[in-house]
N, C-alpha and C positions, 0 to 999 in steps of 0.2 A: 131633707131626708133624715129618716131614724136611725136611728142602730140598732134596731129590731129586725132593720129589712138585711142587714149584713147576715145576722144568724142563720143558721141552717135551721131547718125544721127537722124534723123528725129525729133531729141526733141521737138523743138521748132516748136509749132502748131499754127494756128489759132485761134482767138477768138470763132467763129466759131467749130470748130472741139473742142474745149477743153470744151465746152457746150455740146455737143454730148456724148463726154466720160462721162463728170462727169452724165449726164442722165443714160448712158447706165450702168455707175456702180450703181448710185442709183436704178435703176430696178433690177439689181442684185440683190442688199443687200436685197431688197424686197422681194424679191422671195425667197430669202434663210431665209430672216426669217420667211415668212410665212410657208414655209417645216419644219421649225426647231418649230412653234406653232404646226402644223399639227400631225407633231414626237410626239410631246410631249401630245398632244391630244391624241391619239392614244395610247398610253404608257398609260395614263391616262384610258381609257376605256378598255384594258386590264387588269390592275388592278384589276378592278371594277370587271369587269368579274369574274376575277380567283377569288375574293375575294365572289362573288357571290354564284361561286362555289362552295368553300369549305366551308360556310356557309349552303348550300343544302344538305350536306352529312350527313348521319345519327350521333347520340349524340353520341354512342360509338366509330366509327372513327374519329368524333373529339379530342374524351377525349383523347385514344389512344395517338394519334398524338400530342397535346401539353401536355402532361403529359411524355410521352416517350421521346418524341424529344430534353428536357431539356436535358440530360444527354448525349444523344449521335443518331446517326444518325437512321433514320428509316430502316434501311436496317439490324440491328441490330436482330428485331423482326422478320421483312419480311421475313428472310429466315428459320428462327425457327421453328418449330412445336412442341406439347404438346397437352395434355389432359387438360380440366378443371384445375385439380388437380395439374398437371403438371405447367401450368401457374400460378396458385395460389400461388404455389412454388416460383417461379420466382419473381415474384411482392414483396411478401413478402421477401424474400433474397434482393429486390432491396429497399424497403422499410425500412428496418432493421440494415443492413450491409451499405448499402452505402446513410442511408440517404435521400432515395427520398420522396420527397413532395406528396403523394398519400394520400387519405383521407381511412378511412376502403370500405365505397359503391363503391369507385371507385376500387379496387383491385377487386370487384367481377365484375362491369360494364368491366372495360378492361379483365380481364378475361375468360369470356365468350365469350366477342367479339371474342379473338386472338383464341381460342381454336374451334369455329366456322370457323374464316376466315383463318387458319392455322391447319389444324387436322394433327395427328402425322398418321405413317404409322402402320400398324396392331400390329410389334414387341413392338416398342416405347409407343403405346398405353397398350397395354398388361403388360408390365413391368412398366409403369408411375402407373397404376391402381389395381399391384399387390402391389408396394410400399405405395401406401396410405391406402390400406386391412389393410396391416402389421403394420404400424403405427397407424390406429385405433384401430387395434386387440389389440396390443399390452398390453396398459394398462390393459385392461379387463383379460387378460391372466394371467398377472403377479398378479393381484388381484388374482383370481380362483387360482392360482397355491400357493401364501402365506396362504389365508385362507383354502385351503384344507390340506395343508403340518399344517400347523396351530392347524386343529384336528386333522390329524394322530399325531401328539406327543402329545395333549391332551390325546387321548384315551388310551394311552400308559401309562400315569402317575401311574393311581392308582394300 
């Protein structure tokens, strides 16, 4: 093998021609950065956009959303459904047990929202509805039941 065959051909241009090039790359670089302003423009107005967006959307979707989203993903809730009641549960358990940063107004604002844009199906509704009966009941029950039991052994005394 030669050392003829290593060399490049054509290397050595013109004055002339090596003017040429260095223009034709500078038009390049131009162009490419004006695409890469434009991108970025563009990207830029997107933002705005979306940010536009979700600005527009009602106060309970908002709250929802960055109150929720701390903890864990929105898909979490989205596929869930409850009753009021049911939800109230929820928030509170989340509130309680692990902590989350919820104010008392905001457990009923997001509440009502999810329990509107997520209603449970007829069973789930019927049984979320029959557990909170029962847990109001409750107390009142056990009252009525101590103070009635309370005079049957009174009356028994004398």
């Amino acid at each position: 093998m030669d050392v003829s065959e290593y060399q490049a051909t054509g290397a050595v241009r013109s004055r002339q021609e090596t003017e040429r090039l260095q223009k034709e790359f500078e038009q390049q670089r131009a162009l490419e950065e004006e695409r890469a302003r434009q991108a970025e423009a563009e990207a830029a107005r997107q933002l705005a956009e979306e940010a536009a967006r979700r600005a527009a959307r009602p106060w309970p979707v908002r709250l929802t959303e960055a109150r929720c989203t701390l903890c864990h993903s929105a898909t979490n809730y989205e596929t869930s459904s409850h009753t009021l009641p049911g939800w109230i549960a929820v928030i509170l358990r989340m509130r309680y047990f692990n902590m989350a940063p919820l104010e008392w107004e905001e457990t009923w604002i997001i509440g009502r929202h999810l329990s509107k844009a997520r209603p449970p199906d007829a069973s789930t509704a019927l049984f979320e509805w029959g557990a909170t009966g029962t847990l109001i009941a409750a107390p009142f029950l056990l009252y009525y039941w101590a103070t009635r039991r309370h005079r049957r052994f009174r009356k028994k005394e004398p």
